[in-house]
C-alpha positions in Angstrom: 0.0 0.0 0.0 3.1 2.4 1.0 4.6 2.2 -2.6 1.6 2.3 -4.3 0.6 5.5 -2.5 4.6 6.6 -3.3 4.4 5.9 -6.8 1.4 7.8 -7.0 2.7 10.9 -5.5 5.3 10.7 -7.9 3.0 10.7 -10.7 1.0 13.7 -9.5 4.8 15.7 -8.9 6.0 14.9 -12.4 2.1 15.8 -14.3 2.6 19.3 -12.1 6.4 19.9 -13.0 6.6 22.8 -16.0 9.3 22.4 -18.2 11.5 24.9 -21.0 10.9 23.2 -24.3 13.6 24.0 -27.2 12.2 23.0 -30.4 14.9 23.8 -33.2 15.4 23.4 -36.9 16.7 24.5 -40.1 14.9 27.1 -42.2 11.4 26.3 -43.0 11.6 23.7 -41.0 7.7 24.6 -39.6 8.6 25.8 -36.6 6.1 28.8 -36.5 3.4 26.4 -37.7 4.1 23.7 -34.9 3.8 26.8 -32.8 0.2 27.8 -34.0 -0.9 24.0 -33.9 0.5 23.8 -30.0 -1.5 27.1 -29.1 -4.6 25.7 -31.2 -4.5 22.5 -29.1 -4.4 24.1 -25.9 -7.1 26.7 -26.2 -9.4 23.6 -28.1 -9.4 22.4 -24.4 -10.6 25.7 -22.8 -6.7 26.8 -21.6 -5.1 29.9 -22.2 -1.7 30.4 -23.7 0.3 33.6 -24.0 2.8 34.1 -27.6 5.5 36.3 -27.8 8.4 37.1 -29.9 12.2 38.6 -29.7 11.1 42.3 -31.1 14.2 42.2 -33.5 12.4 40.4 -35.8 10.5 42.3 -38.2 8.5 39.7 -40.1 4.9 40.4 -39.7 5.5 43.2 -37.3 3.9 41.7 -34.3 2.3 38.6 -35.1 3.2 34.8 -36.0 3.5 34.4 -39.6 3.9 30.9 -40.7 4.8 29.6 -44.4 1.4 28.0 -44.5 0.0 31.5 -44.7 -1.6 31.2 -40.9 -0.8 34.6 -38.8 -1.8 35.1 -35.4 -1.1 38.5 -33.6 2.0 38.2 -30.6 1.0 38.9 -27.0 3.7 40.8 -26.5 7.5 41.6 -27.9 10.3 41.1 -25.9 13.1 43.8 -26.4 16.7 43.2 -27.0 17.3 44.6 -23.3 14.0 43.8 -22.1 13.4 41.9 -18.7 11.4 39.3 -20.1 10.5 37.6 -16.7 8.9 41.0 -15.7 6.8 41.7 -19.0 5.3 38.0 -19.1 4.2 38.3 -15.5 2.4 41.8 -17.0 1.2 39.9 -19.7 -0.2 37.0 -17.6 -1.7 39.3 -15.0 -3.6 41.0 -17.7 -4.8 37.7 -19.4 -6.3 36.1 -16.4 -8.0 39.2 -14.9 -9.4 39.8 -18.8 -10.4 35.4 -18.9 -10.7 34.5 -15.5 -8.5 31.5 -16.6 -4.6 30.6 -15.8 -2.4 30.7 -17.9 -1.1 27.1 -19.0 1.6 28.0 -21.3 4.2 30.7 -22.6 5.2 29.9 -26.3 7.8 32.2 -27.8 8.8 32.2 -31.1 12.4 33.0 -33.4 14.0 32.5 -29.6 17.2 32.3 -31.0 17.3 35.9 -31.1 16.7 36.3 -27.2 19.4 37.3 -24.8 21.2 34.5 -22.7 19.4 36.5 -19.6 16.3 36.2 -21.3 16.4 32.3 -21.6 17.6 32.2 -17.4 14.3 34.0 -17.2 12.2 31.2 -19.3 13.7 28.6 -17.4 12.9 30.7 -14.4 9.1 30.9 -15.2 9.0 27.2 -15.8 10.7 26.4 -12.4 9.4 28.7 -10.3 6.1 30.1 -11.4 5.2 26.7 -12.7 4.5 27.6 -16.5 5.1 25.3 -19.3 7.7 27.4 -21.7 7.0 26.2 -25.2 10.3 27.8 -27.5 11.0 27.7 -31.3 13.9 28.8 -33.2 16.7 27.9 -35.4 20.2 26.6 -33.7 22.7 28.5 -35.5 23.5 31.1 -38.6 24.5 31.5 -41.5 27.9 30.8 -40.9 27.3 27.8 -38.5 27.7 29.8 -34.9 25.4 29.4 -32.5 23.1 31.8 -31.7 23.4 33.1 -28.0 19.5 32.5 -27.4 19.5 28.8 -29.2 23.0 28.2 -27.0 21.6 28.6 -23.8 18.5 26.6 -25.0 20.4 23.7 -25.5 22.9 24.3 -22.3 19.5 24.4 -20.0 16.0 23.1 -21.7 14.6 19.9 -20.0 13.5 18.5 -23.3 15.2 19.6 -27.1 13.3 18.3 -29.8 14.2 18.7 -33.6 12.0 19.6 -36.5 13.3 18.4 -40.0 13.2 19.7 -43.0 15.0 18.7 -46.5 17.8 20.1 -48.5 17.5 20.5 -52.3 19.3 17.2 -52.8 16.8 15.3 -50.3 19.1 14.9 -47.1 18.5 16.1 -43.9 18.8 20.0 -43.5 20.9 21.1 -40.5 22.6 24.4 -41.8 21.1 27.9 -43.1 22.9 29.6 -46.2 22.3 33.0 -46.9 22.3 34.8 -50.7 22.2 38.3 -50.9 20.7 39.4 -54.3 20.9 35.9 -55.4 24.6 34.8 -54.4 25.7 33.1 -51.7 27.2 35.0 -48.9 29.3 33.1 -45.9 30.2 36.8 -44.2 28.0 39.6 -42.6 26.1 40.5 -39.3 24.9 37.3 -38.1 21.4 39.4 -38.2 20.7 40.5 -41.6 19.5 44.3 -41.7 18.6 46.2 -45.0 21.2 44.2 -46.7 19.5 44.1 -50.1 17.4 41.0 -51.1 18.3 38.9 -48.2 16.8 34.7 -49.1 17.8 31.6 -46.6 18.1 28.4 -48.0 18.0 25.0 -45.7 21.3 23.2 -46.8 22.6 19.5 -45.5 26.2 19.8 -44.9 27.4 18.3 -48.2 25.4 20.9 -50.1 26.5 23.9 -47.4 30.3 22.9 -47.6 29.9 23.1 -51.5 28.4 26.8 -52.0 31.1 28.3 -49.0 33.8 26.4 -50.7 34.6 23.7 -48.0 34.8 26.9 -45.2 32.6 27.0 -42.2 32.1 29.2 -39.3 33.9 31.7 -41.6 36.8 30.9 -39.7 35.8 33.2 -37.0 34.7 30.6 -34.5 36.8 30.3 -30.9 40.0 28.2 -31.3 40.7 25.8 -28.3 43.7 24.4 -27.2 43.5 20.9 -26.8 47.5 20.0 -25.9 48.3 18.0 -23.0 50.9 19.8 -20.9 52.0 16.5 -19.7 49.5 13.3 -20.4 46.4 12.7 -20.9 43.6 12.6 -18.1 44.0 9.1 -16.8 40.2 8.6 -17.4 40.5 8.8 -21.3 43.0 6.5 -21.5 
């Protein structure tokens, strides 16, 4: 009777616990549109969600805009500086004085372009004001470097999932090439701002390594020294 009554406290801690979900992928990848299907399938069961976005990105101002044409206006924006743990707890105040309802979930999309701060304070609404924290974005750039948003998402998410999408030669798609007026360009502002006709392609690594001529991370990426002074540790030997 003692472990049965164990095992179901157990159960009822773990269905209570909210989480930070990173859920990455290449370009066009339907991330957005996962996002509008996860916020559909909450509020189809009478809960209420809140959506927000990093304000740097432009595309359709502030709303949602997935590639399947389905736009849904944002909550609210998070500024680069902004203290995002501060304006969601606005946000949710407002929502469930307006519905009488609590809020069952934050989901925050293009979250790579949040602020290492800014993803302490998603994991911090998950934790401690017991909020599911639903996040979308892409891992890395154009130039294969992590973003600092998607790095902290991966250093400290409870759950990473991966949306695929394919490359033009029908492998996977892991990278993100950028072509400016039509070529490819492997150098730049890892944000892309007024820079002419700016298009992202979803490339495998084969494909990727062909259009920057075998280069990647521009050669700019952090060098580490990997010498042993003396010998190796004993416990990779």
């Amino acid at each position: 009777m003692l472990d049965a009554a164990i095992r179901a406290r157990e159960r009822t801690v773990d269905r209570r616990m909210a989480k930070l979900y990173f859920r990455y992928g290449a370009m066009n990848s339907g991330k957005s549109t996962a996002l509008l299907q996860a916020a559909y399938n909450y509020e189809e069961r009478g809960q209420r969600v809140l959506l927000a976005k990093p304000a740097i990105d432009s595309k359709g101002e502030a709303s949602i805009v997935s590639r399947l044409g389905v736009t849904r206006a944002v909550d609210f924006t998070v500024p680069a500086d902004g203290d995002l743990a501060e304006i969601f707890r606005r946000a949710r105040a407002r929502l469930e004085r307006e519905s009488g309802r609590p809020v069952s979930c934050l989901l925050i999309d293009e979250a790579q372009f949040l602020s290492e701060t800014q993803v302490d304070d998603l994991l911090r609404i998950a934790l401690e004001q017991d909020v599911p924290v639903l996040a979308y974005g892409i891992r890395t750039d154009f130039q294969t470097i992590a973003f600092p948003g998607s790095r902290r998402l991966l250093e400290v998410a409870h759950s990473l999932e991966e949306l695929k999408t394919i490359c033009r030669c029908g492998r996977k798609a892991v990278f993100n090439a950028r072509s400016v007026d039509g070529r490819f360009v492997f150098d730049g502002d890892q944000v892309a701002i007024e820079q002419g006709e700016v298009v992202y392609e979803s490339l495998c690594g084969q494909c990727y390594l062909e259009e920057s001529g075998g280069v990647l991370n521009h050669r700019r990426g952090p060098v580490l020294d990997v010498s042993y002074a003396d010998a190796p540790d004993a416990d990779f030997t």
